[in-house]
C-alpha positions in Angstrom: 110.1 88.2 113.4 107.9 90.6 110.5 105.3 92.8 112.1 102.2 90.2 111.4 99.6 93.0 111.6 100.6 96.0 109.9 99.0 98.7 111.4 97.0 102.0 109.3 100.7 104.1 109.6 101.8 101.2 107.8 99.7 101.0 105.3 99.3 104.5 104.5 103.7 104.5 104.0 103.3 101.8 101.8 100.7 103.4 99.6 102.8 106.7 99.6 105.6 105.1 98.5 104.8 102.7 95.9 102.3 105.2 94.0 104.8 108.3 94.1 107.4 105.8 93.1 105.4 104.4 90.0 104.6 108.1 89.0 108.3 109.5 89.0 109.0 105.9 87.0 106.6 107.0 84.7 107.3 110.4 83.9 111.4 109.5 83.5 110.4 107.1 81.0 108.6 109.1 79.0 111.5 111.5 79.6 113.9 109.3 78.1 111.4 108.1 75.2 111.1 112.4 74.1 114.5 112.7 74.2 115.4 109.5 72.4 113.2 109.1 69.8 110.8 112.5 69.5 113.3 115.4 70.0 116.4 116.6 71.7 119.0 114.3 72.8 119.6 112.7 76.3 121.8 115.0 78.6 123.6 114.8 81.9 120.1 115.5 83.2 118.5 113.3 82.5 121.2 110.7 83.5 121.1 112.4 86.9 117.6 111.8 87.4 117.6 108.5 86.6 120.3 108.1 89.3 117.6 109.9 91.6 115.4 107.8 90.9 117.2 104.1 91.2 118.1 105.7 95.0 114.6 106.4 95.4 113.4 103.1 94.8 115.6 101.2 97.0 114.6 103.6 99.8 110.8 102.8 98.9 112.4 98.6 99.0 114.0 99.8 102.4 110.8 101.2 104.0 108.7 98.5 102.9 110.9 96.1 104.8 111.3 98.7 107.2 107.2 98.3 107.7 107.7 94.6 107.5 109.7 94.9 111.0 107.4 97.2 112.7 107.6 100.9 111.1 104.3 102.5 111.5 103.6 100.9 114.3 104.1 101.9 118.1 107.1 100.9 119.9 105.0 99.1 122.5 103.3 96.7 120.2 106.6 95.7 119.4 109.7 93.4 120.2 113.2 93.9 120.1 113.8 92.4 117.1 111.3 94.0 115.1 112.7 97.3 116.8 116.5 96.7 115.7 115.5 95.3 111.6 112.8 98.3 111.6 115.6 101.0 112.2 118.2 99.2 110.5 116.6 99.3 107.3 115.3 102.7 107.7 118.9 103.9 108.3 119.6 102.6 104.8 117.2 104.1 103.5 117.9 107.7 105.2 121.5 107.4 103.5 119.8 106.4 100.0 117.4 109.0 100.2 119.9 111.6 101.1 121.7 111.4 98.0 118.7 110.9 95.7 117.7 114.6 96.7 120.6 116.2 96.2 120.9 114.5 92.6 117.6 115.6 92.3 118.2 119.3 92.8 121.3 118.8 91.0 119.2 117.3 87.8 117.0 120.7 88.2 120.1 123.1 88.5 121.9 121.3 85.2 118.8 121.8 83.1 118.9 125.4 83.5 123.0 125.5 82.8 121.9 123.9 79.8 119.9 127.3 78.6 122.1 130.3 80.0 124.7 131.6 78.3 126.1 134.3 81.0 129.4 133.1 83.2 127.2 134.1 86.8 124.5 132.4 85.9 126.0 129.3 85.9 128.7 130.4 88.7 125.0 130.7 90.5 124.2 127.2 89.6 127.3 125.4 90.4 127.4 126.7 93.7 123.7 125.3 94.5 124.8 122.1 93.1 128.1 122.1 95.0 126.9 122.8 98.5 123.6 120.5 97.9 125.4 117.2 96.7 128.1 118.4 99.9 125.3 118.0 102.3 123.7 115.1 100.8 127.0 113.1 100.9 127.8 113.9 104.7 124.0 113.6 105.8 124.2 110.2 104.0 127.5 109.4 106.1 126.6 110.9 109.4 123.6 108.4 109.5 125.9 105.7 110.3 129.0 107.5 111.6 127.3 109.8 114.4 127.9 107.8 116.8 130.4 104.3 118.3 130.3 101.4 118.3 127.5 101.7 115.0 125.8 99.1 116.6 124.3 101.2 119.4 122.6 103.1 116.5 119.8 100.7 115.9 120.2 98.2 118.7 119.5 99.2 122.2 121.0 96.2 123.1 124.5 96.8 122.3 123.8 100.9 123.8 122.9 98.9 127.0 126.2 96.9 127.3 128.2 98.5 125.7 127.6 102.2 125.9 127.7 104.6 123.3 129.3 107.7 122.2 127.9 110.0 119.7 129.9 112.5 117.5 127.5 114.6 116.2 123.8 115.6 116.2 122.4 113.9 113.2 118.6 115.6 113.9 121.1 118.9 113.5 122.7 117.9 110.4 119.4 116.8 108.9 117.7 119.9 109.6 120.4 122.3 108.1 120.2 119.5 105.0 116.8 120.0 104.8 116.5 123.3 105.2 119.1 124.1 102.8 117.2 121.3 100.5 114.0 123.5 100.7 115.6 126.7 99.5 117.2 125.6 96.5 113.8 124.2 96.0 112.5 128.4 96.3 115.3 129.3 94.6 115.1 127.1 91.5 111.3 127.9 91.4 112.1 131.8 91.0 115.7 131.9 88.9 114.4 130.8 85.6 111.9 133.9 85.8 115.1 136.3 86.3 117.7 134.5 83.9 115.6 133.4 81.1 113.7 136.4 81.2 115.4 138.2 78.3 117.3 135.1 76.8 116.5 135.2 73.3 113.8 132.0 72.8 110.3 132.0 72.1 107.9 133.1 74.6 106.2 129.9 74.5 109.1 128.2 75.4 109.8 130.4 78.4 106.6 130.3 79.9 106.9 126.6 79.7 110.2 126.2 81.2 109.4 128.9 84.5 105.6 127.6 85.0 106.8 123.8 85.1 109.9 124.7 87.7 108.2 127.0 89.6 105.7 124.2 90.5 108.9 123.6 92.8 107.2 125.6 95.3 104.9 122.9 96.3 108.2 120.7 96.6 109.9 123.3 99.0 106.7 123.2 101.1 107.2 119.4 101.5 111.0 120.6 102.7 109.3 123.0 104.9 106.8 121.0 106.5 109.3 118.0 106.7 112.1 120.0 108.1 109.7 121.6 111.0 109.1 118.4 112.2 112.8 116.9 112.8 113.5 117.9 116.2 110.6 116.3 117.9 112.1 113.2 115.9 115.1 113.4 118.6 113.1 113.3 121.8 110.6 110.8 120.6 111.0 107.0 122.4 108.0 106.0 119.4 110.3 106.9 116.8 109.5 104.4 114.0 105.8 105.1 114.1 106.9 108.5 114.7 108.8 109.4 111.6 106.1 108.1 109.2 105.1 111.6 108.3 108.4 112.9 107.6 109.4 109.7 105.5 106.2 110.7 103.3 106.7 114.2 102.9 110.7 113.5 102.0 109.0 110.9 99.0 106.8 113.8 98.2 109.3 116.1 98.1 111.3 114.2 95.6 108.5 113.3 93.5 107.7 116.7 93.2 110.8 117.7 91.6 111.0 115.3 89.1 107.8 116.3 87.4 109.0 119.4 87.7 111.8 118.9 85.9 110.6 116.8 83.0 107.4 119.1 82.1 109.6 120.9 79.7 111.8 118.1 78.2 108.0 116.2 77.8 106.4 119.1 75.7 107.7 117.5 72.1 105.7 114.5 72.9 102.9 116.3 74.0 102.7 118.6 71.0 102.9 115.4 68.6 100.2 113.5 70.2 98.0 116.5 70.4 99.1 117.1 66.6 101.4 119.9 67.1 105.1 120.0 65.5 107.4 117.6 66.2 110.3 117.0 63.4 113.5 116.6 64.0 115.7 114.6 66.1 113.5 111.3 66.3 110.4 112.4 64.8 108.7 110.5 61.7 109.8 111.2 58.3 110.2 114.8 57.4 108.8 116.3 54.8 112.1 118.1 53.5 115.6 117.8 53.3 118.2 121.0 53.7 122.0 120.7 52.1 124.2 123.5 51.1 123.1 125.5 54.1 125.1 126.4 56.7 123.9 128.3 59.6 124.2 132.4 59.1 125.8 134.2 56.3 125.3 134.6 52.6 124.7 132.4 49.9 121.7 130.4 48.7 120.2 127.5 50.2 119.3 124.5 48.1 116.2 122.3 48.9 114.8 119.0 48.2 111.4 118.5 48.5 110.5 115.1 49.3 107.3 113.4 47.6 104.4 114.9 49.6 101.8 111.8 50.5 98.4 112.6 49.2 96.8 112.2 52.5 97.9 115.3 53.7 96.7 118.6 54.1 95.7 120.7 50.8 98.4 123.6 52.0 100.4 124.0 54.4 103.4 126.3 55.2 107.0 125.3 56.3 109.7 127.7 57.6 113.0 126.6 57.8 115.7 129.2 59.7 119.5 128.9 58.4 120.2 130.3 61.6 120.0 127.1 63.0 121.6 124.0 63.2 119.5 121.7 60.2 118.6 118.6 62.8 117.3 120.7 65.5 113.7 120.6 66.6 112.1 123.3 67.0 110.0 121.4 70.0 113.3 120.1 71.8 115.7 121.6 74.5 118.0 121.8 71.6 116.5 124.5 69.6 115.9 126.5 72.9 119.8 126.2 73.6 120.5 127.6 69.9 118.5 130.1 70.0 119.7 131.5 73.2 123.2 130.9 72.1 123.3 133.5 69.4 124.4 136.8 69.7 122.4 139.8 69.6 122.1 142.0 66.3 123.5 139.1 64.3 121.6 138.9 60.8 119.5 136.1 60.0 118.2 134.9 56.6 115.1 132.9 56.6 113.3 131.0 54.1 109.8 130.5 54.1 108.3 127.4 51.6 105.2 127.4 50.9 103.5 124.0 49.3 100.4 123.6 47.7 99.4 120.9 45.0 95.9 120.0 43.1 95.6 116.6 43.1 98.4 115.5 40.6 99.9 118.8 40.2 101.9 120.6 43.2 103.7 123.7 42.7 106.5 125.2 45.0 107.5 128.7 45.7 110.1 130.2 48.3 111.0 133.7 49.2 114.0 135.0 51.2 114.0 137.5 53.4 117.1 138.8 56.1 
């Protein structure tokens, strides 16, 4: 009953697919490993996302068998079973990859309410997230409840002798879904450049975080170019070869915004494989301890110095900031949300520590300054 000869459509779906697929496993994972076990801490985010991205693999397993049946391949080389299976399993996969998008966005939008501190700002957010997951969940409905008996939907059969009924226009509904889909992609490309703008972080940090989600541009584009081509979808008798492209540029789309995403949350890992800092919350055995500190005010700080291993640099220089909390990393999300919760104009004391030893002999000075 499978499509014996899958046809270049085919084979280009499948390709698609399986590589972005792989990719977006990929980055999560290393995702997950930062956060875990090199800095920061796992967040609704990232749980999100992973939800994004179980969804979109079972729509990649749901096109493949889709291609198995015939998808790819025009409706004349076909038979009536491999037509029914075919749009069966690509209406499953519509629904699946309805709601992995809006989690998607949604994973995008949560990462930024993670780093504002003003009420709009995340009135802003929770109103993309809202409306976004609102569409998702009735585009994912409406595949199969568009039209009676459900049957019709995929088998022409039961629309010949039976008739059928339809309640809505689901090329409609999928177009304002899109659409809608594509502009949160502009939109989340462009707010962090407003809203983070004066937060109080490092400029490093900010240039990270805007950079990596405007690169949502290219993922809106995939919205734009997939949205344009939705109606012609509707008047098309070919329509599994026909709505190859558009399952592609939907995969793209998704993919897209996941790297997007995870740039930032993936910069501790880069800075400690290309030998930058990375202590903190999973990194590998700091070189000091802080107690009696805690957080802004007076008072002084007391600090052990742990035994310094001899192949290390001759000198190097530590700075520790009472400001913040003592198990923050400076390379995670979590110091960029302390830093941005403060308040302007409060006083902070710092202490810088600086190390240097002679073979046997090591001697340690600090100086405070407010």
């Amino acid at each position: 009953m499978g499509n014996s000869k899958i046809g270049y459509k085919g084979q280009q779906l499948l390709a698609v697919l399986w590589v972005e697929t792989i990719v977006a496993c990929a980055i999560i994972s290393l995702r997950w490993y930062t956060r875990t076990f090199v800095g920061g801490r796992v967040g609704p985010d990232d749980f999100i996302l992973m939800a994004a991205w179980v969804l979109m693999c079972a729509f990649a397993c749901l096109i493949s068998a889709s291609v198995h049946y015939g998808m790819g391949t025009h409706v004349d080389q076909l038979d009536i079973e491999q037509i029914t299976h075919g749009i069966l399993m690509l209406l499953i996969g519509q629904s699946c990859i309805a709601l992995a998008m809006g989690l998607s966005k949604c994973a995008v939008a949560i990462f930024l309410m993670r780093i504002v501190n003003k009420t709009w700002h995340k009135a802003v957010l929770w109103f993309w997230i809202v409306s976004i997951m609102f569409l998702s969940i009735f585009l994912a409905i409406a595949v199969f409840a568009q039209c009676t008996p459900t049957e019709s939907i995929w088998d022409p059969r039961v629309k010949a002798a039976e008739g059928q009924v339809c309640h809505m226009n689901l090329a409609l509904v999928a177009e304002i879904m899109c659409s809608w889909s594509a502009a949160m992609d502009f939109f989340l490309a462009f707010y962090p450049w407003y809203v983070l703008w004066k937060v109080n972080i490092k400029k490093k940090e900010r240039i990270t975080i805007c950079v990596s989600l405007s690169l949502g541009i290219f993922a809106g584009i995939c919205g734009v170019v997939r949205t344009t081509g939705l109606d012609a979808l509707n008047k098309t008798s070919d329509y599994l070869f026909a709505v190859s492209d558009s399952v592609m540029w939907t995969m793209s789309e998704l993919t897209l915004t996941i790297i997007c995403v995870s740039i930032p949350a993936l910069r501790p890992l880069y800075n400690r494989v290309t030998g930058g800092s990375s202590s903190g919350g999973g990194g590998a055995g700091p070189y000091y301890q802080q107690s009696d500190a805690k957080g802004t005010g007076t008072g002084t700080g007391t600090y052990k110095m742990n035994t310094i291993r001899q192949d290390l640099p001759k000198q190097y220089d530590i700075e520790i900031g009472t400001g913040h909390n003592k198990n923050v990393d400076n390379n995670s999300d979590d110091f960029i949300l302390h830093s941005s919760d403060k308040a302007e104009g409060v006083i902070q004391r710092h202490t810088e520590i600086t190390t240097t030893y002679d073979d046997a002999l090591s001697a340690v000075s600090t100086k405070q300054h407010v």
